[in-house]
C-alpha positions in Angstrom: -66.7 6.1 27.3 -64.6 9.3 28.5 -61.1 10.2 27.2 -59.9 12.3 30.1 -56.2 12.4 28.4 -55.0 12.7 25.6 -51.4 13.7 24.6 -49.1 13.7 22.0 -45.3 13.7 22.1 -43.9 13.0 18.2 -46.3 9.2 17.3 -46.8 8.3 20.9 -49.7 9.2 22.8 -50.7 8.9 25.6 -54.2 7.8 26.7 -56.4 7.9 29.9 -60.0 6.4 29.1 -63.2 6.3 31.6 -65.6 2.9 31.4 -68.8 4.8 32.6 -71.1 2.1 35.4 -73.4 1.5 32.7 -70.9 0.4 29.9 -69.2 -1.7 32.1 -73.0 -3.5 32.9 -73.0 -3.8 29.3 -69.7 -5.4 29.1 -70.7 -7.5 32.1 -73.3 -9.4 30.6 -71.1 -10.3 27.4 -68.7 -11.6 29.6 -71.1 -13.6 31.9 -72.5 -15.2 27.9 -68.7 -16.0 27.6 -67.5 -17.8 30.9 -71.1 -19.5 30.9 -70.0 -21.6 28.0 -67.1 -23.2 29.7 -68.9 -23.5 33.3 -69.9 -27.2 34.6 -72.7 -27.0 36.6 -74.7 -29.8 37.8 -78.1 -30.0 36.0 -77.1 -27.7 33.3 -75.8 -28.3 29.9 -72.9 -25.8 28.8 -74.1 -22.9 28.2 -77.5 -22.5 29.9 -77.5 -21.9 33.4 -78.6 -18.3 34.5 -76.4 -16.0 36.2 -77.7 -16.7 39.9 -77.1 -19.9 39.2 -73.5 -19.3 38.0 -72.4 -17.1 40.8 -73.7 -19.7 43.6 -71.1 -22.2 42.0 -68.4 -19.9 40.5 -69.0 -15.9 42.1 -68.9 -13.0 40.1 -64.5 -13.1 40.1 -64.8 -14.6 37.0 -67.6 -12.7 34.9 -65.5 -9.5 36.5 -62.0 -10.5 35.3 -63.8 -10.9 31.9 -66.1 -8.1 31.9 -62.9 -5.6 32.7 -61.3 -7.2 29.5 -63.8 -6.3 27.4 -65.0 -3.1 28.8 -61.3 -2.1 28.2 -61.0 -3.4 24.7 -64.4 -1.8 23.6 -63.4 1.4 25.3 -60.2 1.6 23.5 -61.9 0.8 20.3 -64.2 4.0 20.6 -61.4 6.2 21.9 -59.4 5.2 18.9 -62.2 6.1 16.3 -63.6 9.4 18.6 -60.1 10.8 18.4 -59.1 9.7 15.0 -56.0 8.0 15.5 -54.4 6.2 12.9 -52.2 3.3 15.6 -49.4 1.4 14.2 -49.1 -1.0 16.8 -50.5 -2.5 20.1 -50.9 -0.3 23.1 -48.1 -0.9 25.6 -47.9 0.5 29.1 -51.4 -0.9 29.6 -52.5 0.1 33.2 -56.1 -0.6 35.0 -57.2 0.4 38.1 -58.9 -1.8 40.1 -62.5 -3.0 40.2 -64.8 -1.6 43.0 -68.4 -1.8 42.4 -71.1 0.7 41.3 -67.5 2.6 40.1 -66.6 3.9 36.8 -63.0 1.7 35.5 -60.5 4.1 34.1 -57.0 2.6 32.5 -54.7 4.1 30.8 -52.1 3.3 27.7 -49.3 4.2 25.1 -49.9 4.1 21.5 -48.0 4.5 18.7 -49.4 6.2 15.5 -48.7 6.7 11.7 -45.8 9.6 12.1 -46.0 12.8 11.0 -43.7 13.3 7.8 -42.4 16.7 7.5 -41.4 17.2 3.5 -38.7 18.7 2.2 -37.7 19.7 -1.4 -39.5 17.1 -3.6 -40.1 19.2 -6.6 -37.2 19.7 -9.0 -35.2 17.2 -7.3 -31.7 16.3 -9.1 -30.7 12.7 -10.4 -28.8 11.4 -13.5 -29.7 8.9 -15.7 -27.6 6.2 -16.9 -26.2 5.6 -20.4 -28.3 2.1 -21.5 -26.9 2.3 -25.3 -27.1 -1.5 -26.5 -23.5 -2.1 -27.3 -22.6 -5.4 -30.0 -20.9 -6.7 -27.7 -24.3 -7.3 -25.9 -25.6 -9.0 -28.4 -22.6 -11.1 -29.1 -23.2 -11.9 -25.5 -26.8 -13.3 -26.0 -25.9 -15.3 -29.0 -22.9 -16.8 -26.5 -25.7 -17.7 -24.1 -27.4 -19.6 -26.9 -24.7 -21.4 -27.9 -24.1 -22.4 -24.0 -27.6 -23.6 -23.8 -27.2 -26.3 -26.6 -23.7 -26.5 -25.5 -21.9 -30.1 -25.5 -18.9 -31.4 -23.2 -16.1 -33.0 -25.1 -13.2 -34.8 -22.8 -9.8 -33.0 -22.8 -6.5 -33.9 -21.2 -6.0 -30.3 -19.3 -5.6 -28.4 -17.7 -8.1 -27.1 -16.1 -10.1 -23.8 -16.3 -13.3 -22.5 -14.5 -16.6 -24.1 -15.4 -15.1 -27.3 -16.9 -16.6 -30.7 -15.7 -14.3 -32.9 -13.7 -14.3 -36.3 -12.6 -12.4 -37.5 -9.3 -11.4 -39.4 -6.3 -10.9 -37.6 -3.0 -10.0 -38.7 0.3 -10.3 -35.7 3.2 -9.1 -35.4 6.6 -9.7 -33.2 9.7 -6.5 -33.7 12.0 -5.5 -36.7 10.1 -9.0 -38.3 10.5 -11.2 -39.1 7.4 -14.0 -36.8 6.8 -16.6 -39.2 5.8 -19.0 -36.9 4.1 -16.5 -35.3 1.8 -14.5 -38.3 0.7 -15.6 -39.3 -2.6 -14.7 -41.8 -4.9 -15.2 -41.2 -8.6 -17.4 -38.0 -8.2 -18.0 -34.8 -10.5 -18.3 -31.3 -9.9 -18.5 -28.0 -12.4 -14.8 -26.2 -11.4 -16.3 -22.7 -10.1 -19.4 -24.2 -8.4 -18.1 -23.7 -5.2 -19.1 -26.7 -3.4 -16.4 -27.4 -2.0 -15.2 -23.9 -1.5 -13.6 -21.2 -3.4 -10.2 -22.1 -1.9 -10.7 -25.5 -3.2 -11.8 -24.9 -6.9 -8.8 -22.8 -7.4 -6.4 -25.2 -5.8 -7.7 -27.3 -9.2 -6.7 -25.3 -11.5 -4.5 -26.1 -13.9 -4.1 -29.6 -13.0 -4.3 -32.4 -15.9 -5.8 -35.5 -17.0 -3.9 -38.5 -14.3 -2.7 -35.4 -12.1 -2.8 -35.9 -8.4 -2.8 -33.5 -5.7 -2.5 -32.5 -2.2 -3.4 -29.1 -0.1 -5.2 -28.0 2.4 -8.1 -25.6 2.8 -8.6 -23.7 6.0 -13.0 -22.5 6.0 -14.2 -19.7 8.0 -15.8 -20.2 11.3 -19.2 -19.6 9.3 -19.1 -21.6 6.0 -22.4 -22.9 6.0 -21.2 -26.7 6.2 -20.7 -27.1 10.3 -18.8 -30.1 9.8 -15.6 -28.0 8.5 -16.5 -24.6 9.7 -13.6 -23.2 11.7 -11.3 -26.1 10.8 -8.4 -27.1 8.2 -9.7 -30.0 5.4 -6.2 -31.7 4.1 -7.1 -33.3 0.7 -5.6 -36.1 -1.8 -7.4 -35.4 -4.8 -6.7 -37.6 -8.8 -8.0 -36.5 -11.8 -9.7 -38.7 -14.0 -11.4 -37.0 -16.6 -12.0 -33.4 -17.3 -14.3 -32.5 -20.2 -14.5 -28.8 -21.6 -17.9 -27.0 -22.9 -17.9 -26.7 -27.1 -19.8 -24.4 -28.6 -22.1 -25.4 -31.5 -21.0 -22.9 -34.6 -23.3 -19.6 -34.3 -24.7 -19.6 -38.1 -28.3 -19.3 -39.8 -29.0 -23.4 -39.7 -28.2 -22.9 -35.9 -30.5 -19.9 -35.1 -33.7 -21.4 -37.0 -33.2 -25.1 -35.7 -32.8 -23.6 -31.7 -34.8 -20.0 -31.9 -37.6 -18.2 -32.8 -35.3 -15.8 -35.5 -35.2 -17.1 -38.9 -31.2 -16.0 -39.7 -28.1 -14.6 -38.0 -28.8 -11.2 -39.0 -33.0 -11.4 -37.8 -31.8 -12.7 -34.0 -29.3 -9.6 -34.2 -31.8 -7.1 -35.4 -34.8 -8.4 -33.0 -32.3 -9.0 -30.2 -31.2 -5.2 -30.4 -34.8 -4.2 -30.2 -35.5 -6.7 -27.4 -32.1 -5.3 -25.0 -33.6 -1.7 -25.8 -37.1 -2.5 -24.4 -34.9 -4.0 -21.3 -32.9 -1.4 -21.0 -35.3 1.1 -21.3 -37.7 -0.7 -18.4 -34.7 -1.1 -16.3 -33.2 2.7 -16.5 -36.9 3.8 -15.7 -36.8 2.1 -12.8 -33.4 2.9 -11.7 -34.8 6.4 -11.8 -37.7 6.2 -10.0 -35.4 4.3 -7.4 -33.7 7.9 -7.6 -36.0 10.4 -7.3 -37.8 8.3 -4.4 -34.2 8.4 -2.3 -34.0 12.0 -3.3 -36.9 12.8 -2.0 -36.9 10.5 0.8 -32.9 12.2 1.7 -34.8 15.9 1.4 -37.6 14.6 4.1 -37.7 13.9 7.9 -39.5 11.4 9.9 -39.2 9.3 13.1 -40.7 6.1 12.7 -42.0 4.0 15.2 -40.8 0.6 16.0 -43.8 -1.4 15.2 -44.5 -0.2 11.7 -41.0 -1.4 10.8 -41.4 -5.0 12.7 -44.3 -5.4 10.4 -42.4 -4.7 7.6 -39.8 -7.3 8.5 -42.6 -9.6 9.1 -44.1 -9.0 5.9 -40.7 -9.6 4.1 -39.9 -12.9 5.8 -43.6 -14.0 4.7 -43.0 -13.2 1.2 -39.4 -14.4 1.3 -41.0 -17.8 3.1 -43.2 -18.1 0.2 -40.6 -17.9 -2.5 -38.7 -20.4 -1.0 -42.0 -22.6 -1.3 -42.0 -21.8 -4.9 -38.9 -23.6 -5.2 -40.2 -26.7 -2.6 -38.4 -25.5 0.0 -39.2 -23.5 3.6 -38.0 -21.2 5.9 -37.2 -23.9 8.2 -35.1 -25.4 5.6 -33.3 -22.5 5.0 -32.4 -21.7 8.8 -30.9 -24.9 8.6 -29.0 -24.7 5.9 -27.7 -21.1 6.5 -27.6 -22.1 10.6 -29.2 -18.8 10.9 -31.6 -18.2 13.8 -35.0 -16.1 13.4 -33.2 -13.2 14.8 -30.7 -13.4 12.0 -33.3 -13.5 9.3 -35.4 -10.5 11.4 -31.8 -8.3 11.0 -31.2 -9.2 8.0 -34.3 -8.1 6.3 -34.2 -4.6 9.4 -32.6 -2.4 7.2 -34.5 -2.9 3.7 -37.9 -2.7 6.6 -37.3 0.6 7.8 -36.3 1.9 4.2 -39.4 0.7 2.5 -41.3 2.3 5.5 -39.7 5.5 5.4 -40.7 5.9 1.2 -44.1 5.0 2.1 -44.3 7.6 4.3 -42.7 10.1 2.5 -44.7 9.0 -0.9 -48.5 9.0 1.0 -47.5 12.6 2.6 -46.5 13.9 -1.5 -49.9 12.3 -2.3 -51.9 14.0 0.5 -50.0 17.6 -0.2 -50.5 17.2 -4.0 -54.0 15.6 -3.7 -52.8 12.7 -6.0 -55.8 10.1 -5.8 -56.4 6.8 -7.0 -59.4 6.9 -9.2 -61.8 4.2 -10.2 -60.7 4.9 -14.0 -57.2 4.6 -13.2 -58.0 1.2 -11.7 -60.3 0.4 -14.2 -57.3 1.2 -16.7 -55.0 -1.1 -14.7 -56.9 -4.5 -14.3 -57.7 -3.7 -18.6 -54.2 -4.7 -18.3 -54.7 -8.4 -17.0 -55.4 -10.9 -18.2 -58.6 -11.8 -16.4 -61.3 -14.5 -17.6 -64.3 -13.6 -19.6 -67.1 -11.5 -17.5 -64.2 -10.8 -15.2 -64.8 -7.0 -14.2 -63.5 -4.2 -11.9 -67.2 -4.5 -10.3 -67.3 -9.0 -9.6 -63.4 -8.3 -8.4 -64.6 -5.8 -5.6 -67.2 -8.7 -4.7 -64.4 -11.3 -3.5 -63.8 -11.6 -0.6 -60.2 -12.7 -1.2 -59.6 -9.6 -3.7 -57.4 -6.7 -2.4 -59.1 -3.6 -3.6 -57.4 -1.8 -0.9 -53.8 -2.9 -2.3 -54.2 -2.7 -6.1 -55.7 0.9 -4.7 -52.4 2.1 -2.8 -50.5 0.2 -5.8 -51.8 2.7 -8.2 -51.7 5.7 -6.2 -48.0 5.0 -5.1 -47.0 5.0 -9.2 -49.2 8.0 -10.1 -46.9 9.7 -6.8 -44.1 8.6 -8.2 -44.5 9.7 -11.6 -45.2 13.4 -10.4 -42.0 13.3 -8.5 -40.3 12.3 -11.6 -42.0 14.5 -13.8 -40.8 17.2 -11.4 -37.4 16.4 -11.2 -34.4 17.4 -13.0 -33.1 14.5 -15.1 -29.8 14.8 -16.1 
């Protein structure tokens, strides 16, 4: 294998490789193992005819076409490693000149590789931090959401009010014809849940006990329903019932008998120090949000296409998977959003190309400030799991199915990120 050109323009280059006669002799007799396997030849099981024999029946087309495929592949391969490239994506532009025998095969290609990131300022970088004092008014707010969870519905004559339970008959129409689907007869919803619509909970309020209606609600030409999208709904809506949350009473009998506290005044005191730890965790993230955008805003870099459509296919995977958490699917979700594949790819474009640009920008910090993952700093991080007895940092790196590589880059991206944010101005 030859590289007779090589040349850069930003993370493209562009490639011209020479398959020498004897490489492609090489690559010939892998290709004639292949196509033999599929051949039927009279006399022969799969497999074992020799290569006379093979041409007789098929000619050499076919070990060619296949040779040319892998002296190309194997070529590329070599050139790749010989000039060090780091490529981001398949070759494009893919051009190979023709066969002629006892002559060398030259093709050429475009690649893309890992851009160059030219730093900026990312020492001393300015952000503020936000005020994360734990107000009373937060904890008042955590004791409400106890109270909600062992919360009770009582009935009440009216009127209505977000959040209440009501009970209901409905009849809907599209252009005077009844809408199947959404005519109910003594049904319940939670007033604020949107099912229906926004339009429609708060055409609700304020009505009573006995209280019948009639509006109409016009939904948007992408309201997830396709039935109603883009059309008027008229509906005849009667209250039956309405029932109201109540509040147990917040005191010490309360707190023991549905919490871990043992009094009013323990839940307050532990829940201050628990909001504080919250708090704290969240503002430092917040900042190293901060000081990774500063940094990030003080840097260039042109990325290429690829590296960010494997970002977005990385993000639907994991965004697939945590639908499955929840029993759903991707599928599902198209269906129920009537989004299309492109949709979701956009959608998830511009959080792709951001996440790509930081990792850039963080691996070229790393590689200017020779910040390196070390085997005690992941020995120090998987002392932080909770792994099984005789679990160890040397039986992990013999599974197969372990990511050293990831818990590696994992590490090193945090021990980036906290030089940048020891480095910057904090106010």
């Amino acid at each position: 294998m030859k590289v007779l050109k090589n040349k850069r323009n930003n993370f493209t280059v562009d490639l011209e490789i020479e398959v020498s006669q004897p490489e492609f002799n090489a690559a010939m007799d892998i290709a004639f193992k292949k196509v033999v396997k599929k051949a039927k030849i009279p006399g022969f099981r799969p497999g074992k005819a020799t290569r006379a024999v093979y041409e007789r029946y098929y000619g050499p087309g076919p070990i060619i076409s296949e040779a040319v495929i892998e002296a190309v592949n194997t070529a590329y391969q070599l050139a790749i490693k010989e000039l060090d490239l780091f490529v981001v994506d398949q070759p494009r532009n893919v051009d190979i000149s023709e066969y002629k025998e006892n002559e060398p095969i030259i093709f050429s290609c475009q690649v893309d590789t890992k851009p160059e990131v030219k730093l900026g300022k990312y020492k001393g970088v300015k952000v503020s931090k936000e005020d994360n004092a734990i107000t009373e008014q937060a904890i008042d707010d955590a004791a409400r959401h106890l109270q909600d969870k062992h919360a009770e519905f009582a009935e009440i004559d009216g009127p209505i009010a977000t959040d209440q339970l009501i009970r209901f008959t409905m009849i809907a129409k599209i252009d005077g014809e009844i809408l199947e689907d959404w005519t109910r007869e003594n049904t319940s919803i939670r007033v604020g849940a949107k099912q229906f619509g926004d339009d429609f909970d708060r055409a609700l309020i304020g009505l009573s006990k006995n209280d019948r209606k009639q509006f109409q609600v016009s939904y948007d030409a992408d309201y997830a329903d396709a039935t109603v999208a883009g059309k008027t709904v008229e509906f005849d809506i009667e209250i039956s019932e309405i029932r109201d949350k109540v509040r147990p009473e917040f005191n010490d009998d309360f707190v023991v008998k549905n919490s871990t506290y043992s009094s009013v005044a323990d839940f307050r005191a532990k829940t201050r120090v628990e909001l504080e730890e919250a708090a704290k965790e969240q503002a430092e993230q917040k900042i190293n949000t901060a000081v990774i955008e500063a940094v990030v805003a003080e840097s260039k870099v042109d990325i290429p296409a690829g590296m960010i459509q494997r970002e977005i296919d990385y993000s639907i995977y994991q965004f697939d998977q945590n639908l499955r958490r929840s029993r759903l699917n991707l599928e599902y979700y198209l269906k129920l959003t009537q989004k299309t594949m492109d949709d979701v790819r956009q959608d998830f474009a511009e959080s792709a190309e951001k996440k790509v640009r930081a990792d850039l920008v963080l691996e070229a910090v790393s590689e200017t400030e020779k910040i390196e993952a070390l085997e005690t700093d992941i020995e120090a991080e998987i002392q932080k799991w909770n792994l099984p007895e005789g679990q160890t940092l040397a039986t992990l790196k013999e599974n197969p199915n372990f990511n050293f590589e990831q818990l590696r880059s994992g590490i090193l991206e945090q021990k980036t990120v906290a030089f940048l944010k020891e480095h910057a101005k904090i106010s």
